[in-house]
C-alpha positions, 0 to 999 in steps of 0.5 A, a space after each residue: 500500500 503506497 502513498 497513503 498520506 498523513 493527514 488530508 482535508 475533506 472538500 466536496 462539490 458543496 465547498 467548491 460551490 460556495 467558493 465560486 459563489 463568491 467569486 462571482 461577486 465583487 466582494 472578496 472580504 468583508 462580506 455575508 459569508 464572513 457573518 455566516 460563518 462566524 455565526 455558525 462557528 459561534 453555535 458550535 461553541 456555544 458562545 454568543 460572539 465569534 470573530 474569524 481571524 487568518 490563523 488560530 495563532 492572530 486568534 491566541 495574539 488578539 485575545 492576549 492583546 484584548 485581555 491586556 496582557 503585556 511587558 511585565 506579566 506572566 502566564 502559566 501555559 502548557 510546554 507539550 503544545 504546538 508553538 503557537 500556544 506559548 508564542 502568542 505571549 511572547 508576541 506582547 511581551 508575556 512571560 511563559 509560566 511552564 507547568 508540567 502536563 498530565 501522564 495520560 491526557 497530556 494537557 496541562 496538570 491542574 495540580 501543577 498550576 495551583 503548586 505554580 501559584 502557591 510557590 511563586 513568591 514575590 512573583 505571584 503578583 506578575 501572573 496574571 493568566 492560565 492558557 490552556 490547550 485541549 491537546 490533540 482534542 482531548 479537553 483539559 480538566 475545565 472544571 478545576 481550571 474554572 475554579 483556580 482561575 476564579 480564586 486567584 483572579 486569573 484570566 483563562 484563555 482555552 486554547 481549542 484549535 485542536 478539539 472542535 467537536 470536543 466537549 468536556 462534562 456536556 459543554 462544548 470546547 471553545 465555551 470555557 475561559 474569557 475567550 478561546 480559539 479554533 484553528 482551521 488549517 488543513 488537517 483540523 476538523 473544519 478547514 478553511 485553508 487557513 484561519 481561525 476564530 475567536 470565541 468569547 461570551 464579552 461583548 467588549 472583549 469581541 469589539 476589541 478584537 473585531 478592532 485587533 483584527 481590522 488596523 485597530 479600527 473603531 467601532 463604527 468601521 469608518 475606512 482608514 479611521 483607525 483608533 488603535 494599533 491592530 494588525 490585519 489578521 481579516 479571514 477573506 470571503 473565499 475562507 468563510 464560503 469554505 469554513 461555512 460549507 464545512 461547518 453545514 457538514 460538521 455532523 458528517 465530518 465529526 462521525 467520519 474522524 470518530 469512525 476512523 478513531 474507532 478502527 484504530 482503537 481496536 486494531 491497535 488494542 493487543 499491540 503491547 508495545 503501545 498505548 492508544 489515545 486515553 479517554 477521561 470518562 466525562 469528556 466526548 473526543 474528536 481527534 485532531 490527529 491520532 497519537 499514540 505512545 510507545 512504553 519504551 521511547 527508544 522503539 518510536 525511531 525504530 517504528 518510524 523507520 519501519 513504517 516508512 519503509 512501508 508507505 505509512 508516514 508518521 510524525 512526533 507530535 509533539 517536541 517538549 516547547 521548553 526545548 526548543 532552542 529559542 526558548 532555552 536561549 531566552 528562558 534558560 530552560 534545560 532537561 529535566 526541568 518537565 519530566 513528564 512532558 519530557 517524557 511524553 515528547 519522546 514518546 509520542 507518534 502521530 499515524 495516518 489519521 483523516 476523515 477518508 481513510 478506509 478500514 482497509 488502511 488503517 487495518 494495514 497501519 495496525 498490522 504492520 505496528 502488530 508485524 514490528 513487534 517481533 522486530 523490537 530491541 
């Protein structure tokens, strides 16, 4: 079996029929799909605000901005992330807080903030936030980050790129925290090519990133009035009539990626070498990518290398963020200083993993994971 790839989008005759649409108009940006597709994105996270952004990273870089987070503050955020998560703090000048993450979700470890907040010291008074990641779609622990949040007078930003469809004790990720993001690049759930949206509950705060946005624009959108600084991170009409179209078949979508998780879970299920994606029992998953974790690090480069030469192509997902040479240059960060996550990191293996996969080849993936066994040091 050759050519079987990574990760693929979904798009049908309806995503193409939308997009031509617009481009039969003389509204490029700016327009009514735009509206549609906030609205839609704004019900699927049951918040009353959505503000589409070009990535889910302007989605995280506005919200800090709105939230007036800044030089001299600090907030606690997960190291097992994309970079993205961490980065947009930097962008305004936010200190990193790393905390570990929990051994089996792998999102951030709720008793790790809290030991964070209660040792900072004189420090305490700079931290000022919680980000939050729902990795790979699993939903981070809301419910405890909701009360340490409140009781320290944090604000709480739930990064959601990765978890459209997720939901965590019957509430829809994307809802938790003062705002939240989804992300739409190619291999997500929902795609519009690229682009992102800001999910908020504030009306404000929305204003104010709708401005973020926009080249700081006021409230009235008055061409080239500008009252603050902002950025042009505008999702053109072409996105949108993807994204909404995408979004009518959000149900489908959803179903197909649970299908092919399904298959996985019980092909891979007698591998022992490996550990299938973990499942809290009050949360609902919609993978983003499909990870799993070898027991012993040292195999992930030999399956690798196995599964390469059998057409299957595989990805770490993800590397340790405080490893990454900027950040150990900057922050002074070094091994051993997140074991877990550490752990984790070198542990960790994305498989072929998209909504159009067959039984057929994800039966192929698994009996070729099953087949190294034998192979194993």
């Amino acid at each position: 079996m050759t050519n079987l790839p990574l990760a693929a989008p979904d798009i049908t005759d309806r995503e193409r029929e939308l997009v031509l649409q617009v481009l039969s108009t003389p509204m490029l940006s700016g327009g009514p799909m735009l509206q549609r597709f906030e609205g839609m994105a704004a019900k699927a996270a049951g918040r009353r605000h959505a503000i589409a952004v070009s990535s889910g990273t302007a989605g995280l870089h506005v919200i800090v901005r709105a939230l007036g987070l800044g030089v001299g503050n600090a907030v606690i955020t997960t190291p097992y992330s994309f970079i993205a998560s961490s980065n947009c703090l930097l962008y305004e000048g936010v200190e990193p807080v790393f905390v570990d993450v929990e051994a089996d979700t792998f999102n951030i470890d709720p008793d790790q903030v809290q030991k964070a907040l209660r040792s900072a010291g004189p420090n305490r008074g700079r931290i000022k936030g919680i980000l939050a990641v729902d990795i790979f779609g699993h939903p981070a622990r809301w419910d405890r980050l909701e009360a340490i949040a409140h009781e320290h007078g944090l604000k709480l930003i739930e990064d959601s790129a990765e978890s459209l469809g997720s939901s965590f004790q019957g509430r829809p990720c994307g809802s938790f925290g003062d705002a939240a993001i989804f992300a739409f690049y190619p291999n997500k759930q929902v795609t519009t090519g690229e682009g992102g949206v800001v999910l908020t509950d504030s009306e404000g705060l929305a204003e104010l990133c709708r401005s973020l946005r926009n080249q700081g624009r006021g409230p009235s959108n008055e061409w080239l009035e500008h009252v603050r600084l902002g950025y042009n991170y505008r999702l053109s009409e072409l996105h949108a009539a993807l994204g909404v179209a995408q979004m009518e078949r959000l149900a489908e979508l959803l179903a197909k990626r649970a299908r092919v998780a399904a298959w996985y879970d019980d092909g891979l299920g007698d591998i022992s070498y490996l550990t299938p994606p973990a499942r809290q029992s009050d949360v609902e998953v919609r993978w983003f990518v499909y990870v799993v974790r070898f027991k012993n690090p040292l195999h992930r480069p030999v399956a690798m290398e196995w599964l390469q030469e059998k057409g299957i192509p595989t990805r770490p997902y993800f590397p340790a963020l405080h490893l990454m040479p900027f950040y150990r240059e900057q922050f002074g960060f070094k091994p051993g200083d997140f074991p877990v996550t550490e752990a984790v990191a070198s542990s960790t293996l994305a498989l072929p993993y998209h909504n159009n996969m067959t039984h057929e080849q994800v039966q192929y993936v698994c009996d070729q994971l099953r087949a190294l066994t034998e192979a194993l040091p």
